[in-house]
N, C-alpha and C positions, 0 to 999 in steps of 0.2 A: 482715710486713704482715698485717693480720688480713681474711681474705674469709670466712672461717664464722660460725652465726651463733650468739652466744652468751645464746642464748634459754631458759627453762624446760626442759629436757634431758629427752628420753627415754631410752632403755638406746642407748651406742652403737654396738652392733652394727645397730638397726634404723632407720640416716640410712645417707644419702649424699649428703658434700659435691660440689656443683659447682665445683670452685678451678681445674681448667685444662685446656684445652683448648678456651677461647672466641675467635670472630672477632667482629671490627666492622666496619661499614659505615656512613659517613655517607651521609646523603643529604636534600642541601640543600635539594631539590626538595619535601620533603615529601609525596611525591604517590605514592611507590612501592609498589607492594602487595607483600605478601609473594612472591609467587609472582614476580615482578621483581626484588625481592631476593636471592631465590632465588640467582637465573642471576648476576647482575650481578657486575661484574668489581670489582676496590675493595676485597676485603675482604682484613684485615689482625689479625694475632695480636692477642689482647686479655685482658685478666684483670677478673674481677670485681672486687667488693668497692673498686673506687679508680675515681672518674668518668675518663671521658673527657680532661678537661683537663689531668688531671694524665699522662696515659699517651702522649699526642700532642701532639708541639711545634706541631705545624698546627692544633691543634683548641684551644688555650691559651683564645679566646676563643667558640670555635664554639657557638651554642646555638640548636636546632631540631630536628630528625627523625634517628635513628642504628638500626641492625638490630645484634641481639647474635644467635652462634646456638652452640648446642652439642651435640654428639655423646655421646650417654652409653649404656651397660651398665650394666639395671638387676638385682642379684644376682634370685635368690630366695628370700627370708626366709621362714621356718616362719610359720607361720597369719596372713597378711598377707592382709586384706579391703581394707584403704584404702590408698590412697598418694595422699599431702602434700606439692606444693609452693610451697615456703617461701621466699619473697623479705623477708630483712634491712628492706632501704629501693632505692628508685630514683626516680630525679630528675628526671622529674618526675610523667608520667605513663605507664602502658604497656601495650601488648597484649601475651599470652600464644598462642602458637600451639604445638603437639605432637600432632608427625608432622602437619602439615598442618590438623588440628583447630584450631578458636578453642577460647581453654580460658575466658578472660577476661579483665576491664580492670583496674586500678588506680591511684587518682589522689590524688597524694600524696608529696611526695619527703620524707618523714623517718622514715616507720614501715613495719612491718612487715606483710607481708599472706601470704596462702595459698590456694593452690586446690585442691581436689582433685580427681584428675587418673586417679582407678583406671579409667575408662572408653577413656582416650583411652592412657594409657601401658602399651606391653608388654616382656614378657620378653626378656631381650636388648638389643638394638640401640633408642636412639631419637635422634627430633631436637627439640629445642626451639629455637624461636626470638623473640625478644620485639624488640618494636615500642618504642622511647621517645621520650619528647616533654618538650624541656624550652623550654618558652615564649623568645622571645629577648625581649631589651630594650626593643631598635628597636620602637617601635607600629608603625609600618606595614607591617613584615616581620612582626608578631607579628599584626597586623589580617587581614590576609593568608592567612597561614599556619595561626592556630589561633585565630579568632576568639574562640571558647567559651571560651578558656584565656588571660584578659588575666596579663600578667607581673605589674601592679602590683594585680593581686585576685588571685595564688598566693600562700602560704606560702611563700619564699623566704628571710628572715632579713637577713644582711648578707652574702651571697654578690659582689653587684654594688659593697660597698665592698672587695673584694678579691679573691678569684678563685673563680669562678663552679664551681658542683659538678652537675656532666650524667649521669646515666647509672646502672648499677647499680654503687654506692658500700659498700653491704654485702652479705654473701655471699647465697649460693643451695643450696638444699639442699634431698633428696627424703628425706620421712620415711614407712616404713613404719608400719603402725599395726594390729593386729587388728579383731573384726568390733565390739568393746567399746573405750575408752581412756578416758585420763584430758586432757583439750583443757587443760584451767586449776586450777591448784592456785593461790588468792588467802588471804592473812592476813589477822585482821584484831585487832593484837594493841593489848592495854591494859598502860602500867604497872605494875599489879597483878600482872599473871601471868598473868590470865585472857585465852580466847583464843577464835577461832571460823574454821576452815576451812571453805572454800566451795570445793569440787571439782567441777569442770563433767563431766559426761561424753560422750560423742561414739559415735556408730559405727553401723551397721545393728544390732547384737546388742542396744541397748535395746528397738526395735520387731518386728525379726525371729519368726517363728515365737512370736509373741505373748508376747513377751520373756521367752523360758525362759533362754537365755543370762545375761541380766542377774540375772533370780532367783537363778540358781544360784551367783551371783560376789560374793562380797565384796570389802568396799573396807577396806584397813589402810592406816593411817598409823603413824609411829613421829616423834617428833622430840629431835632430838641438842642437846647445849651445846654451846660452846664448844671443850667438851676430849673430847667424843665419847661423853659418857657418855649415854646414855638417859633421858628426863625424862618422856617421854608418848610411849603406844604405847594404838592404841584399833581395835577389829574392828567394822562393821557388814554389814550384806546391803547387794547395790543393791535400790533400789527401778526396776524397767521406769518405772514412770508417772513419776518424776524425775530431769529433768535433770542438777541441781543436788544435791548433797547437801551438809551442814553436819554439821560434829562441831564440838563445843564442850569445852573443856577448858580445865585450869590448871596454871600451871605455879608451885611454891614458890617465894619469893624470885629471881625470877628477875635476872639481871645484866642490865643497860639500857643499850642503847648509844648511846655518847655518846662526843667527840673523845679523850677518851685513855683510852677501853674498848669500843671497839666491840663488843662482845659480839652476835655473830652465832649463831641457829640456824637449824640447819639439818631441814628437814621433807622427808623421803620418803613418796612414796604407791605403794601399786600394788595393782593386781587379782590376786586369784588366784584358783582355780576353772576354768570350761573357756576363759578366758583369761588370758593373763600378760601383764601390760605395768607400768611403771617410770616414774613421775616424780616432780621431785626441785625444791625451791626452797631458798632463805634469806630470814630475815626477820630485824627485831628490835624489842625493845621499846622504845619511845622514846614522849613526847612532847616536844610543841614548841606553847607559847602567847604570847598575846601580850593582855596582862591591867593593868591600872592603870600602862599607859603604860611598861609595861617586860617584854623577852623571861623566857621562864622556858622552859628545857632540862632536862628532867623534875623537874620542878618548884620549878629551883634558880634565884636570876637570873644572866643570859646575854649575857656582852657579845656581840656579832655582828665580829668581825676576819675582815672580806670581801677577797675579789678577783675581779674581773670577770675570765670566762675565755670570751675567744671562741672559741676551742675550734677551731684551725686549726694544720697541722701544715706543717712546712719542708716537704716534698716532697710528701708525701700530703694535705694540702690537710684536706678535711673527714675522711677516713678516717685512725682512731688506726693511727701510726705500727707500734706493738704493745701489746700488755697494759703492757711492762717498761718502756715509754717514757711509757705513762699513770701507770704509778707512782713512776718516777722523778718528775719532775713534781708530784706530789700531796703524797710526799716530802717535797721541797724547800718546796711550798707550807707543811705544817707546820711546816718547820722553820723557816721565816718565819715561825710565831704565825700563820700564815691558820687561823680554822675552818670559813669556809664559802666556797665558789666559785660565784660566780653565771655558770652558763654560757647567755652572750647570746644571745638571739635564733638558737637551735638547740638540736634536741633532740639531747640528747647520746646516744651508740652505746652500747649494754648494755654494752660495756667499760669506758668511764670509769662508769659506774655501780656496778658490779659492785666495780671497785676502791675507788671513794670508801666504799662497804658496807663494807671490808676494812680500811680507811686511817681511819674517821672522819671523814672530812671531809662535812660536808654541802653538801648543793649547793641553790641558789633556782636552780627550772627557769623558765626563757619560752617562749610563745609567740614560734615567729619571725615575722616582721609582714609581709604582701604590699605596703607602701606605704611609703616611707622620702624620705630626701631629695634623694633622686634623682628624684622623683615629685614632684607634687605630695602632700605627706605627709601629708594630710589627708582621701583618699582613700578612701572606705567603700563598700561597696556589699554589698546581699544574700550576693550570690554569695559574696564573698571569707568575710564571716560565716562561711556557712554553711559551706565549705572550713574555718575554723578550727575550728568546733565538732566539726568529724567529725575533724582531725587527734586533738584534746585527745580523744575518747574515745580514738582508736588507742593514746596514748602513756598513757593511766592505764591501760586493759589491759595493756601492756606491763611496765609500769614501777612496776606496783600493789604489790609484795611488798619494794620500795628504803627501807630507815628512812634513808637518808641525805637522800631528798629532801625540805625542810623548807618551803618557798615555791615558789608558784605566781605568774607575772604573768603576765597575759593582751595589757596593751598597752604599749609600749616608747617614754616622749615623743611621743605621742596620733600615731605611724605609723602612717594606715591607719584614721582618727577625727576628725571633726572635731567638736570636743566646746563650741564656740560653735552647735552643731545639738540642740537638746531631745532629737528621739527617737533620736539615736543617744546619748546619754550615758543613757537608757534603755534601750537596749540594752546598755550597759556594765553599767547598775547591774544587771540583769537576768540575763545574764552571768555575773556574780560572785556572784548569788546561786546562779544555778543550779552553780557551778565550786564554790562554799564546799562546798556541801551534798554533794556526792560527792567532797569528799576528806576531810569531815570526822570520818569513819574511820579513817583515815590521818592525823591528828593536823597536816594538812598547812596551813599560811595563805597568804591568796591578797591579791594584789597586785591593784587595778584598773590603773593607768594608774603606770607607775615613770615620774614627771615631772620635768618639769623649766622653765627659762624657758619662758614664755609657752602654758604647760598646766597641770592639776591632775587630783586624785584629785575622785571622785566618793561611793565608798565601799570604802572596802580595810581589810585589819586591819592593816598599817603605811604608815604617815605618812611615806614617803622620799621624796629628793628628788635631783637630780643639781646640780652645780654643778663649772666649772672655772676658776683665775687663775693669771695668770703671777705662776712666786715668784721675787725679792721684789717684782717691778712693781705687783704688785696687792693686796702686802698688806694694807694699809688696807681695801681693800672688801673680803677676803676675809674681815678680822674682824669689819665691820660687819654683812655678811650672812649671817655666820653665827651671831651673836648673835641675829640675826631670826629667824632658820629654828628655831633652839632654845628661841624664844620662843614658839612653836606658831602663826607667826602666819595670818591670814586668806587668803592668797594661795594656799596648796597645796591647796586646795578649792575646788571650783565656784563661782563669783560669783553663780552664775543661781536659788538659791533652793531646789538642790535638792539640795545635796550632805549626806548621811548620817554624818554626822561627830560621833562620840562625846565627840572629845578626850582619848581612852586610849590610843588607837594609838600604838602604838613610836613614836620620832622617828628618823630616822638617815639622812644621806647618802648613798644607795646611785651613786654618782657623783664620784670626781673624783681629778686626778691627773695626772703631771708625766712628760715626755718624758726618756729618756737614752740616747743613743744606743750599737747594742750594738760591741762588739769584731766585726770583719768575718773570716771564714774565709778560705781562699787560693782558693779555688773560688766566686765570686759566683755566687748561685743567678738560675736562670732567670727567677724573679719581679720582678728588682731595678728592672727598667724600669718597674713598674708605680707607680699611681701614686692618688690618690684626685680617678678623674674627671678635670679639666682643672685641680687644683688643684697647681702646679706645685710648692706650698712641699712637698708630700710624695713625695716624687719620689726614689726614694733612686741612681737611676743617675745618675751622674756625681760621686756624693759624694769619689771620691779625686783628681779634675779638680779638684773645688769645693778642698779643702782645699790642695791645693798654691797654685792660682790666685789665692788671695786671702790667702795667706802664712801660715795654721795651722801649717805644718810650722816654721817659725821659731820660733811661740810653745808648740807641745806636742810638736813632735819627730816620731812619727808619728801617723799617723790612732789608731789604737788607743789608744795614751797620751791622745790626745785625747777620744777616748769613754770614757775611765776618769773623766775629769773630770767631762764632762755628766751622766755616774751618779753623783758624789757632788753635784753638784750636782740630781740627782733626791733622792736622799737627802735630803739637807739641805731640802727643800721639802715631800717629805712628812711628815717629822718636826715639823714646824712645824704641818703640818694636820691628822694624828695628834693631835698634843697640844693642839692648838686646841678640836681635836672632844671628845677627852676630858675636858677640861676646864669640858666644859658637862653640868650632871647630867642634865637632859634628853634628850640625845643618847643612845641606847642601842646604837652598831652604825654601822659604817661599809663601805663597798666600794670597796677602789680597782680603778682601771683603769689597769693591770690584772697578771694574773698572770703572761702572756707576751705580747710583742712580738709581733704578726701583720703581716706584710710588712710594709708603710709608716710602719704606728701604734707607736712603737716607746716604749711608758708602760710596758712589762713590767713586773716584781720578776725576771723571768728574761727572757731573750734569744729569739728564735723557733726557737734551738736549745735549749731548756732550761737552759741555763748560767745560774749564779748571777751576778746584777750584784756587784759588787765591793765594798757594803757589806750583804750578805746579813748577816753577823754583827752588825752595830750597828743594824738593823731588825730582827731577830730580838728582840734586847731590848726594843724598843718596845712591839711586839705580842703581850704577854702580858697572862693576865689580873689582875696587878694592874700600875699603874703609876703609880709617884712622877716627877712634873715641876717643875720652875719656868716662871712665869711671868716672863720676864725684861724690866726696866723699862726696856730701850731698846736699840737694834741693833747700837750702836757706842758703845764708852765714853770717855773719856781716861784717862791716867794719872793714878794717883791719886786717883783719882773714889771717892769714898764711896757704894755702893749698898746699895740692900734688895731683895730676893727674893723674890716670893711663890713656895709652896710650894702643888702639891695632888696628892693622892692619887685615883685610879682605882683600886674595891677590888672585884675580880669574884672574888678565889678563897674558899675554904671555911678560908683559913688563919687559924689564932685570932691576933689581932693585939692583945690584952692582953699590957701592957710591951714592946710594941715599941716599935722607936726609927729614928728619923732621922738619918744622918750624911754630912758633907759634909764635902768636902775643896778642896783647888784645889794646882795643880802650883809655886805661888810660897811655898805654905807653910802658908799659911790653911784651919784646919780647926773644925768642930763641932757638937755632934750638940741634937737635943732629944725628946721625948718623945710618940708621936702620942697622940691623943685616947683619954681609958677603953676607952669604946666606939663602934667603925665600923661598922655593918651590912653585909652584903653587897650588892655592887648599888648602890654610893653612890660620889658622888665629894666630897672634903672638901676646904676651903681648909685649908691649916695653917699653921702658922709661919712667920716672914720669916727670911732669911739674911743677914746684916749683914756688908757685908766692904768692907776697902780694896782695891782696885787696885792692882796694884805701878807704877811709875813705868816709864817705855820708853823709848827713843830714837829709835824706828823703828814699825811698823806689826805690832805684836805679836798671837798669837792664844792667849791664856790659857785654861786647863782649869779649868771646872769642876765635880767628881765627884761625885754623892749615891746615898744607898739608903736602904734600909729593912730594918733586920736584928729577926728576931725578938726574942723574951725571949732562946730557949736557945740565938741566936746566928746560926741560920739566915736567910740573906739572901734574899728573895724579891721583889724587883725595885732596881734601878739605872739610874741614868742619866747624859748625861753632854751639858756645854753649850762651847761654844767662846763664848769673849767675846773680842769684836775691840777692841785698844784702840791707841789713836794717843797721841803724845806730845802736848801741849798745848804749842806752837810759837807764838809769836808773829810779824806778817807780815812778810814782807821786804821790800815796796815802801812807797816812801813818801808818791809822789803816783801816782793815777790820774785817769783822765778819764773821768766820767758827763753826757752830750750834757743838755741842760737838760733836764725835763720826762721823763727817762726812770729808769724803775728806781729811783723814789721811795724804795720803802722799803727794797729791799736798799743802796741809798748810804748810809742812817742806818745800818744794822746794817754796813757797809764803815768808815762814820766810827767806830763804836762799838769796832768790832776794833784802833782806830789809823792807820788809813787816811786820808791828806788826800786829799779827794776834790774836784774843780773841774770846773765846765763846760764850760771852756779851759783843758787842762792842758800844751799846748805836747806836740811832736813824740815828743819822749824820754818820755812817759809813756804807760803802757798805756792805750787807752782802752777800755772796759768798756760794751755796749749791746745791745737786745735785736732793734736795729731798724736794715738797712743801708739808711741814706738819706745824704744829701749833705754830712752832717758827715763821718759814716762813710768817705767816699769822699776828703775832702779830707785826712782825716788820714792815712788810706793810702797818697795820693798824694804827700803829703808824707814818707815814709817811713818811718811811726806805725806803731804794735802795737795791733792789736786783739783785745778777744776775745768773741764776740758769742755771746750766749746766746738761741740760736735756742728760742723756744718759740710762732712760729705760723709758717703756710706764706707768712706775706708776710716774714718775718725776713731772707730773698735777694731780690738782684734776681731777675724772672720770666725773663731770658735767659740766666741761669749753667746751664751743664749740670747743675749738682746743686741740688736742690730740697727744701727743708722739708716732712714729711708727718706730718700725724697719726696714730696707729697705733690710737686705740679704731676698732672699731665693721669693721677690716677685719680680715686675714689677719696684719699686722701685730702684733697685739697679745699674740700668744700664749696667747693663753688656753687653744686644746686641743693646738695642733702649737707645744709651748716654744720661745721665744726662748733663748740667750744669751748675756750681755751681757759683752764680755770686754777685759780692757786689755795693753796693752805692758806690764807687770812690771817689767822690768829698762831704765827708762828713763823720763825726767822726761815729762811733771806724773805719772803715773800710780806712779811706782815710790811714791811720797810718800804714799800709801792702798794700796798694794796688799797683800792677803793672800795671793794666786791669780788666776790667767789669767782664770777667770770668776768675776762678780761674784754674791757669794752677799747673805746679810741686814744685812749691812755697811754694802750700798749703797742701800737701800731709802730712807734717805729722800731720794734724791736720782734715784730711776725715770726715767726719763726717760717722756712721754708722745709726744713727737718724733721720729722717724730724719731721717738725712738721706741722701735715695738722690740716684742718677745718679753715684755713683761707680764707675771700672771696676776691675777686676781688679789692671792696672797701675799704680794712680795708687794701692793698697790699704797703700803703705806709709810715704803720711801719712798712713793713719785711726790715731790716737792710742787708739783705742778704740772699739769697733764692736758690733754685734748679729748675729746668724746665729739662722737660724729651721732645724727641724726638721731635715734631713740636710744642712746647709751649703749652704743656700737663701735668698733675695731678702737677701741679704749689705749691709749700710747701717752709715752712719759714727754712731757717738753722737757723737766730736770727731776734728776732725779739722786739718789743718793746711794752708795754703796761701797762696802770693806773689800779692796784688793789687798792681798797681803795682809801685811802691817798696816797700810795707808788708808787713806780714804780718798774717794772718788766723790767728784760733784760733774756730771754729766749736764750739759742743755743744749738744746739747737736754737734757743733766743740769739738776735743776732745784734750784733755791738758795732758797727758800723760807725755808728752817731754817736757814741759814747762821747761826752765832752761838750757837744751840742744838744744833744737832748736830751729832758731833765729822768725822763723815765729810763732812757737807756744807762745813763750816767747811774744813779740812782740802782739800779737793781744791778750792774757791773759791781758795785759798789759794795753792798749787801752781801753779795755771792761771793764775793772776796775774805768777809769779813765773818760770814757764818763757815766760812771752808774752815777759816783760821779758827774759829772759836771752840770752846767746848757741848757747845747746841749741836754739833755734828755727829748723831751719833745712829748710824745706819746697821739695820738688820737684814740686809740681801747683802751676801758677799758673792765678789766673783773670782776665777780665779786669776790669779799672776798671771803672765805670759812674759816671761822672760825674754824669748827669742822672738820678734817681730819679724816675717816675712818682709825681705827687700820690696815683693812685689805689693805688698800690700802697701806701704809707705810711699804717699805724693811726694 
């Protein structure tokens, strides 16, 4: 557990960490004074560096007033004028007391502050104790309690969509320091080589005794490579009159760091003369622009292969697990093709920083947001501003000397903004001038508002956007709208006449991304109850009740086998939007969400234990920087289908790609290659070539492979890929009459007649009858001991007294768009074995999405659903088809939808099926429901 703080380093003989020996005390009352605290009974062993919530099972949600206190022996270090102490971060706000003394405030839960304390702290024995305040939720306890300090005008982040961070969460530590030091060693380095240090200096010995100390003391720097060797080593005097001193220098050819060469130096300063003191930084050369509409990473072009990290740890919550578990992590991130990690809405701990400097990986920093959806989100006021503006300086002094940090965003889906108000989108635009301009040293670009539905940029140097669909239910509009978004259109900017918009700015989805649920350990961790708010579909306690209750274990055997699934079927949906994205030249950079699973939200590439999901290896290939795709001309083939293939290329590496070649294969036999274009520039996406091939013939519901790449001139292979074609036998129907009620289902009865189907309005007893709508035909033919099979596609399709009811799924919880449905069938058993590839339905079944559920089914009645839907951890559980006794008759219920029937082989195909098991003797359903003889006029379309 890391509680020290791993800040700009002095020599360490002259610190002393605080790590143990602290107590806590809450106190709800908010009212207690120190000197109450004191005495009071309550208190309880405690360690820094990790809040509160994580340390006390009673304190999980507690948020209001806590007393920390500790006992320390301070050494005595040779020529020590000051002593420094150095608070990491705390959560929220806090008073400082030692030995009884106020030392002072600080308000702020993400950065780092310091007092000095050489007045108040003595040799030997002392006591410290601090005061903290971390605003609660509740307005009227927070109205109450800390009026000045509203929760939804703090800095806060996304603490309250998961589990809340109170208290001193990084370490504590007392720095000795002489009567001269060095406070800040800042870079501020160029590509070139060339460079300029800014050394702050500090202490009574510049103004003392008419700064003969300072006269007398030189300042040396030295700065190292990579490999330790010496590259710049330079001597001046201090000057008493300044502060601030600047050396400027150059450094030859220097290595630039970037994802697969971080090339880090390292710079030591220190005084010598009649004082010695020691500090020591890392920097590196980089830039990062963003220029005629496309990223450039020191000067080359730059795809952006993102993942959103909210940056929350299994046990320890906001505080890094250790250094090995931030690197394991980052690790894995590359080894997934990630190069940059957007860590949301928190500032990350000098540790994940410090590693990403070491690792290459860059990171786009945010501002965490005082106002979210929990709030009213739209929530602005002075105050909070002016709270954000003093964090952002705390965290650029901090964080000033990081080449890994590459992007700044200031607001997160306008939390905390309401950007239909003039003078606050003046405040934004204002904002970001003033944020551009002091990182612009730092080669850093700044984000105004990373938007999304119903918000926009006002003026940013990238043009990103968020957006989430259930795959495959929503493919269709996911390619619609992503064709728009890559067409620069008018929407992602201000309507109000005042948005700053160049039309160079990067393009790129910094949003979006698909649920899979993780493999569960044998110990469910304490968080599992929780939940996001009163939103029940994310609720992961009870997920091993859910899967037995409603018959999983039947279809996947156990829960784990079962969540192996939903991750390839994550898989398989991001691949989809990966290559969607890349296939528009436009698009320059994408960011999913996200890198790891954070309690409930469970979108990872890794699990909320770091564990690799189970297609780690076949997303690794996606995400590099070149890649060969097909566009593939339909979801679902037949056999023997003659296709063509469009081919395109995503080309970001530096690789010479004269007489390269194209080659492709597939697992029934079919192979061949062709030739890519003379010349591809970097930085370019190309349509190429079509792939012409037969389909082998099937007799069943076959999944065909198949393989392509791109091998150099001298043979070398430098990207591949690989496509699963779902093909069905081309069957003609089994049945020979059905019954379509007059007036109903007009056009799918001519594509029914077209298939061979005699279709009548009165088809007598013994024939299936076919309709969208149960009314009193419906009812008669049931009762006369008929088959139906009704293709529910609005909420009056049932009578309004059946326990189970027709619902729409856009526009609610239902529809999957951020917490994934899905959508899964019996396998090994009629209609469904007749289409099935797998338990859940991957791009196969896309044209046949249902927009429909059908709930009010229970648990027990779960084994007629024929085929069903399950939202996020085995939640608000509904029938896509299902089966049951009216009357005499039988009933075959589904909201799958037949549109395409006749064109599409899966739709065709499972119409088909459903006809044919209504008809057959396999139909044999234990949920009856009852008759309804009399059908309300008003209910009937």
């Amino acid at each position: 557990m890391i509680s020290s703080l791993p800040l700009q380093t002095s020599d360490a003989a002259q610190r002393l960490e605080l790590e143990y020996g602290w107590e806590f005390l809450a106190d709800p009352s908010a009212r207690m004074l120190r000197e109450e605290a004191e005495h009071a009974a309550g208190w309880r062993s405690a360690r820094v560096g990790l809040s509160w919530n994580v340390q006390f099972d009673d304190l999980r949600d507690y948020m209001g007033a806590a007393w920390y206190r500790v006992s320390f022996e301070l050494p005595a270090f040779r020529d020590t004028r000051h002593v420094l102490l150095k608070f990491g971060a705390v959560d929220y706000f806090c008073e400082v007391f030692l030995n009884g003394m106020p030392i002072g405030t600080h308000e702020g839960g993400y950065t780092p502050f310091s007092f000095e304390i050489t007045s108040a702290v003595r040799s030997g024995a002392n006591e410290l104790m601090i005061r903290v305040i971390d605003p609660p939720m509740d307005e009227a306890q927070n109205r109450a309690q800390f009026p000045e300090m509203m929760y939804n005008e703090i800095p806060h982040g996304k603490q309250n969509w998961y589990v809340q961070n109170s208290g001193i969460w990084q370490g504590v530590r007392i720095e000795t320091c002489p009567s001269l030091y060095i406070e800040r060693l800042d870079i501020i380095p160029d590509v070139s080589g060339r460079f300029e240090i800014v050394a702050r200096l500090a202490g009574v010995g510049l103004t003392a005794e008419k700064g003969v100390i300072a006269t007398e003391t030189k300042l040396e720097t030295e700065i190292f490579d990579t490999s330790g060797r010496s590259v710049f080593r330079s001597t001046q005097a201090v000057d008493s009159l300044a502060h601030t001193m600047h050396i400027v220098g150059t450094i030859q050819d220097p290595r630039l760091w970037e994802p697969d060469g971080p090339a880090l130096y390292a710079l030591t300063a220190w005084l010598s003369g009649p004082v010695q003191y020691h500090r020591r930084t890392r920097f590196g050369f980089r830039s990062f622009e963003a220029r005629d509409g496309k990223l450039y990473l020191n000067g080359k072009p730059f795809y952006l292969i993102g993942a959103l990290d909210q940056d929350f740890y299994p046990e320890t919550i906001h505080s890094p697990t250790s250094e090995e578990y931030v690197r394991d992590m980052m690790t894995k991130a590359k080894r997934l093709g990630i190069n940059l990690l957007r860590c949301h809405l928190k500032v990350a701990h000098p540790v994940y920083l410090d590693v990403a400097d070491e690792l290459g990986m860059l990171i786009w920093a945010e501002l965490p947001s005082w106002s979210d959806s929990w709030f009213p989100a739209d929530h602005f006021s002075t105050m909070a501003a002016v709270r954000a503006d003093k964090m952002f300086w705390e965290i650029l002094i901090r964080d000033w000397n990081h080449p890994c940090i590459v992007l700044q965003t200031i607001m997160n889906e306008s939390w905390g903004i309401d950007l239909k108000d003039a003078s606050q989108r003046q405040w934004l635009t204002a904002t970001f001038d003033r944020i551009k301009a002091l990182l612009q040293p730092l080669g850093r670009l700044v984000v105004d508002n990373s938007a999304c539905e119903g918000n926009f940029h006002v003026k940013t140097d990238i043009e990103d956007f968020h957006q989430y669909y259930s795959m495959p239910d929503h493919v269709e509009k996911w390619d619609k709208w992503l064709a728009e978004l890559a067409s620069r259109p008018e929407w992602t900017f201000s309507p109000y006449g005042d948005a700053q918009r160049t039309r160079r700015e990067p393009l790129m989805l910094s949003e979006f991304g698909n649920w899979g649920l993780p493999k569960l350990p044998k110990d469910i961790p304490w968080w599992f109850e929780m939940a996001f708010g009163e939103r029940g579909v994310t609720r992961p306690g009870g997920v091993i009740e859910r899967f037995h209750a409603y018959g999983f274990d039947a279809l996947f055997g156990t829960f784990n086998e079962m969540a192996e699934e939903t991750q390839w079927h994550q898989f398989i949906s991001l691949k989809y939007e990966i290559e969607a994205i890349r296939s528009h030249d436009s698009l320059k950079g994408y960011v999913i969400t996200g890198i790891t699973d954070v309690h409930w939200e469970v979108n990872g590439l890794l699990d909320m234990w770091r564990n690799e999901k189970v297609y780690a290896r076949e997303l690794s290939g996606l995400q590099q920087k070149d890649l060969i795709m097909c566009n593939l001309p339909a979801h679902c083939f037949y056999g023997g289908q003659s296709v063509q293939i469009k081919t395109v290329l995503s080309h970001f590496s530096d690789a010479d790609l004269r007489g390269a070649i194209v080659r492709w294969s597939t697992d029934w036999g079919a192979s061949g290659e062709f030739a890519l274009p003379a010349s591809l520039d970097r930085g370019t996406v190309t349509h190429l070539s079509e792939i012409k091939l037969e389909l082998p013939r099937v007799e069943g519901p076959s999944t065909e492979q198949l393989e392509i790449q791109v091998r150099l001139r001298h043979g070398h292979r430098i990207t591949e890929n690989s496509y699963e074609l779902f093909v069905l036998p081309a069957t003609k129907p089994c049945a020979d009459v059905i019954g379509v009620p007059s007036g109903r289902l007009t056009t799918l009865r001519a594509k029914l007649k077209d298939a061979g189907y005699e279709t009548r309005d009165n088809a007598g007893a013994a024939a299936v009858l076919i309709t969208d709508q149960y009314d009193e035909v419906v009812a008669e033919h049931l009762n006369g001991g008929g088959r139906v099979l009704l293709l529910a596609a609005s909420p009056d399709s049932t009578p309004p007294d059946w326990p189970i009811a027709v619902k729409l799924r856009a526009g609610t919880e239902l529809d999957g768009r951020w917490f994934s449905n899905f959508n899964w069938v019996r396998t090994e058993r009629p209609p469904f074995s007749a289409v099935a590839f797998g338990p859940i339905l991957g791009f196969e079944s896309a044209a046949v999405a249902p927009e429909y559920i059908i709930e009010g089914v229970t648990p027990e009645q779960f084994e007629d659903v024929l085929s069903g839907i399950t939202f996020g951890w085995l939640n608000n559980n509904c029938a896509l088809a299902l089966q049951a006794c009216v009357g005499s008759g039988k009933l075959i219920a589904t909201t799958y939808r037949f549109e395409r029937y006749g064109s599409d082989p899966y739709a065709t195909q499972l119409l088909n099926s459903l006809l044919q098991y209504a008809a057959g003797p396999e139909c044999q359903p234990k949920l009856r429901l009852a008759p309804v003889a009399h059908v309300s006029l008003n209910h009937v379309s």
